[in-house]
KEFI-522406 format. One record per residue: residue in one letter; x, y, z of N, C-alpha, C, O in turn; residue number from 1. Coordinates in steps of 0.001 Angstrom, whole numbers, m for minus. Layout:
N
ATOM   type       npx       npy       npz      capx      capy      capz       cpx       cpy       cpz       opx       opy       opz   seq
ATOM      A         X         Y         Z         X         Y         Z         X         Y         Z         X         Y         Z   NUM
...
END
This chain:
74
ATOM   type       npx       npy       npz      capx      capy      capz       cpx       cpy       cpz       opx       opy       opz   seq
ATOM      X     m5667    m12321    m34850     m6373    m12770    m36023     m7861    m12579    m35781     m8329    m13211    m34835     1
ATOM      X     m8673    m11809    m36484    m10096    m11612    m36589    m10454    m12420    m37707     m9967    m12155    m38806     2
ATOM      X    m11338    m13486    m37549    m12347    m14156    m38285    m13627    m13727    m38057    m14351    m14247    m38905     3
ATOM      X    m14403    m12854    m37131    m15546    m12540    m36748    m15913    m11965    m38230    m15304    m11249    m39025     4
ATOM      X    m17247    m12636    m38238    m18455    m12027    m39369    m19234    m10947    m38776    m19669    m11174    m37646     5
ATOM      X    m19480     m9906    m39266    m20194     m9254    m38710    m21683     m8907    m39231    m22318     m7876    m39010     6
ATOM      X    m22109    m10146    m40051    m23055    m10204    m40859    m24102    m11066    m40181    m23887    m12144    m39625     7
ATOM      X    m25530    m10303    m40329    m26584    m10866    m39327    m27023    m11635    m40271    m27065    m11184    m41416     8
ATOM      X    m27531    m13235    m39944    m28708    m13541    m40644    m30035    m14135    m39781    m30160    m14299    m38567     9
ATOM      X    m30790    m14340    m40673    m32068    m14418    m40009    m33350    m15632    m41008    m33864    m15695    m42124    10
ATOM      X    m33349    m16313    m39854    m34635    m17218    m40501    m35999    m16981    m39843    m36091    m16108    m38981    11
ATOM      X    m36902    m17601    m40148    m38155    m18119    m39321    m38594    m19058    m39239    m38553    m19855    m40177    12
ATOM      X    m39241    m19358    m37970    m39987    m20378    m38090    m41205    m20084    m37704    m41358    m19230    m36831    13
ATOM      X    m42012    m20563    m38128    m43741    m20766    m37750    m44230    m19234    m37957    m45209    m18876    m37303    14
ATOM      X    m43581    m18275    m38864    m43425    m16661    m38450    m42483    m16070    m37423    m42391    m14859    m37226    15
ATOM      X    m41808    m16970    m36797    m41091    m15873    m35467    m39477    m16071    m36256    m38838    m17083    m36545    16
ATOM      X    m39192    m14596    m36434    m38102    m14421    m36605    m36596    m14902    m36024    m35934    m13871    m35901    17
ATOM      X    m36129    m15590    m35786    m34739    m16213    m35184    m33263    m15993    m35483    m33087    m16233    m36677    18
ATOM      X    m32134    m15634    m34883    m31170    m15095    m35348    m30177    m16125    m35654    m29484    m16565    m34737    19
ATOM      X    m30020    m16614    m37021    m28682    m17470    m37363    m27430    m17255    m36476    m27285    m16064    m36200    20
ATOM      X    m26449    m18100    m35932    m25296    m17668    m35811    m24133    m18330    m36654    m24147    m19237    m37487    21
ATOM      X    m23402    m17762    m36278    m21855    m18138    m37275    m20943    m19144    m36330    m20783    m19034    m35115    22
ATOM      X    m20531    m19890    m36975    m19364    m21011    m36029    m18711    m20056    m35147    m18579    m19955    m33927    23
ATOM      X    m18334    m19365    m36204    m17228    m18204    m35064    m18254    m17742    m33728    m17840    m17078    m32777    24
ATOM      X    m19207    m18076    m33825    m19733    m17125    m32415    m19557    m18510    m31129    m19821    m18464    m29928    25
ATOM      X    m19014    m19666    m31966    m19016    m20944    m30753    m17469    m20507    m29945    m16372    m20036    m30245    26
ATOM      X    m18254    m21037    m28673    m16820    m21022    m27840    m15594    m21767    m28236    m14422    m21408    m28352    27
ATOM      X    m16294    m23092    m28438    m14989    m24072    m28851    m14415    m23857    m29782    m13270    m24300    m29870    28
ATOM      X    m15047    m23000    m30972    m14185    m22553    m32279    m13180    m21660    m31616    m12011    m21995    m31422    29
ATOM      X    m13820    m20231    m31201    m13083    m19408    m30206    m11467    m20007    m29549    m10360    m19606    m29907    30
ATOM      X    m11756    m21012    m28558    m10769    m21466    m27949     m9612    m22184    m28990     m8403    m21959    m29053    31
ATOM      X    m10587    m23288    m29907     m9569    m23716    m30455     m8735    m23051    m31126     m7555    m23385    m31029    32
ATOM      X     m9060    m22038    m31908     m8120    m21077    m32893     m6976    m20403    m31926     m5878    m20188    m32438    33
ATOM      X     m7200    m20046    m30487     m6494    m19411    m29483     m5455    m20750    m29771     m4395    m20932    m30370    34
ATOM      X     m6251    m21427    m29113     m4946    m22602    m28644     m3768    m23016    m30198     m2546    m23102    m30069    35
ATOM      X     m4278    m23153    m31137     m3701    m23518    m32414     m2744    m22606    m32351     m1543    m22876    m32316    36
ATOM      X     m3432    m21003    m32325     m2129    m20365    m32295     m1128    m20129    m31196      m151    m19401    m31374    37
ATOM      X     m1335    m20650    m30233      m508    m20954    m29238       449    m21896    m29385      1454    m21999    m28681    38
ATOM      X        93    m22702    m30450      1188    m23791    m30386      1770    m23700    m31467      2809    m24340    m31628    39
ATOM      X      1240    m22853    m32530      2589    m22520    m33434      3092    m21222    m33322      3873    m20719    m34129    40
ATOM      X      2603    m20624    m32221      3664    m19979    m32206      5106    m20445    m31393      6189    m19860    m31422    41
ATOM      X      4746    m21681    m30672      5782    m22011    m29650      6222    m22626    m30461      7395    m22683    m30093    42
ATOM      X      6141    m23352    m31651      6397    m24475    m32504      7816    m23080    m33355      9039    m23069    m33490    43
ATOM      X      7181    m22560    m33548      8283    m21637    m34354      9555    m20656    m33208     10341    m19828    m33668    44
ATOM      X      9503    m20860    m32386     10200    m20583    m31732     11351    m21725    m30791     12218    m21556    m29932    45
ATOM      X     10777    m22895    m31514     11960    m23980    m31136     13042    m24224    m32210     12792    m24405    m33402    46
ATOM      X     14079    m24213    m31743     15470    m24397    m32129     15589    m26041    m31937     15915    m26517    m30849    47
ATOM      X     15263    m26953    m33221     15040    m28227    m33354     15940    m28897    m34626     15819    m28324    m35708    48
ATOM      X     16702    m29902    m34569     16947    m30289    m36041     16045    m31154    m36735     15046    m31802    m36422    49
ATOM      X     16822    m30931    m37949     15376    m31584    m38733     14888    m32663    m38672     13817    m32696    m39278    50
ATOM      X     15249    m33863    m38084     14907    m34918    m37533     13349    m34865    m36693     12496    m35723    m36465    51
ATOM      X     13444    m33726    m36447     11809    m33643    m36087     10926    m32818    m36475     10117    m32241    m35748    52
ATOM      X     11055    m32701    m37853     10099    m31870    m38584      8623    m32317    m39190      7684    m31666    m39648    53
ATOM      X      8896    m33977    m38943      7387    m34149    m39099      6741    m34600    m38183      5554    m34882    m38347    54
ATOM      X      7528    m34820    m36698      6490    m34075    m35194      6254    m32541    m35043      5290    m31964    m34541    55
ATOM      X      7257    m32087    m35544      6069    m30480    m35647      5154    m30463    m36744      4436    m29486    m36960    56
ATOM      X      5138    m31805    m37661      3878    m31017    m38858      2608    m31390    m38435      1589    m31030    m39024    57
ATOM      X      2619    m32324    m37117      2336    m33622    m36363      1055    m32709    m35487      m170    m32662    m35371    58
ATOM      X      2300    m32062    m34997      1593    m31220    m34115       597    m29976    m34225      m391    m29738    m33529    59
ATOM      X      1115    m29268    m35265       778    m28029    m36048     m1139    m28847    m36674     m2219    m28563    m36155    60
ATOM      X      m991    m29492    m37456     m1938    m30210    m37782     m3092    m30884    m37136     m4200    m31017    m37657    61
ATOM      X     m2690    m31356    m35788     m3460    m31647    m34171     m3670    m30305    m33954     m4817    m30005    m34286    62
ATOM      X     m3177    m29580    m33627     m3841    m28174    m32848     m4890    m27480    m33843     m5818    m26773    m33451    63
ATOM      X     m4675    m27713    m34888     m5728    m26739    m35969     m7003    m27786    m36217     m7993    m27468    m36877    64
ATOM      X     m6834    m28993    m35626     m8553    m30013    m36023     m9767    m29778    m35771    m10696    m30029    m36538    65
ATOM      X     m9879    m29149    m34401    m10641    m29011    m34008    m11695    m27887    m34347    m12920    m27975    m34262    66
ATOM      X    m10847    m26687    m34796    m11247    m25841    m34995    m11811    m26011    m36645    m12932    m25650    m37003    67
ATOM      X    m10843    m26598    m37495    m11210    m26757    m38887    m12701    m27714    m38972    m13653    m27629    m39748    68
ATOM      X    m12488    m28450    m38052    m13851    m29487    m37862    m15218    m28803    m37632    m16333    m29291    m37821    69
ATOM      X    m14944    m27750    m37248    m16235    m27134    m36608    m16803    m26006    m37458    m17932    m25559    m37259    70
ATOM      X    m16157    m25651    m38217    m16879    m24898    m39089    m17246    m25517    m40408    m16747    m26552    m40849    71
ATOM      X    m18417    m24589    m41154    m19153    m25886    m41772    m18127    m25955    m43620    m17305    m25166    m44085    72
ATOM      X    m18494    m26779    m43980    m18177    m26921    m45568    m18779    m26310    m46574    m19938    m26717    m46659    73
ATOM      X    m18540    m25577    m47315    m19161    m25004    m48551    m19304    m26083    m49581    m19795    m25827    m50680    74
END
């Protein structure tokens, strides 16, 4: 999965030009999206009855917080 922007932006301050970055360029966004999909993909590969379908929604939902947290709101 590619989320990378490849779009520069740019502010200033006091005159000196400075380069915006994008959430996506944070590590912890980075990692978390790895890890999220690490766990659904293991999540979909368990042979479970349905009795525990809302500890996997449990889970699915925990692994994606961190990452949803960190990027900003429109």
């Amino acid at each position: 999965m590619s989320l990378r922007s490849d779009r520069k932006e740019f502010f200033k301050v006091n005159g000196d030009a400075r380069k915006l970055f994008s959430f996506q360029d944070l590590k912890v966004w980075q990692k978390s999206v790895g890890f999220a999909e690490k766990v659904i993909r293991t999540i979909g590969e368990l042979d479970t009855p349905r009795k525990h379908y809302r500890l996997i929604e449990q889970l699915e939902a925990a692994s994606t917080s961190v990452s949803m947290n960190t990027c900003p709101v429109k």
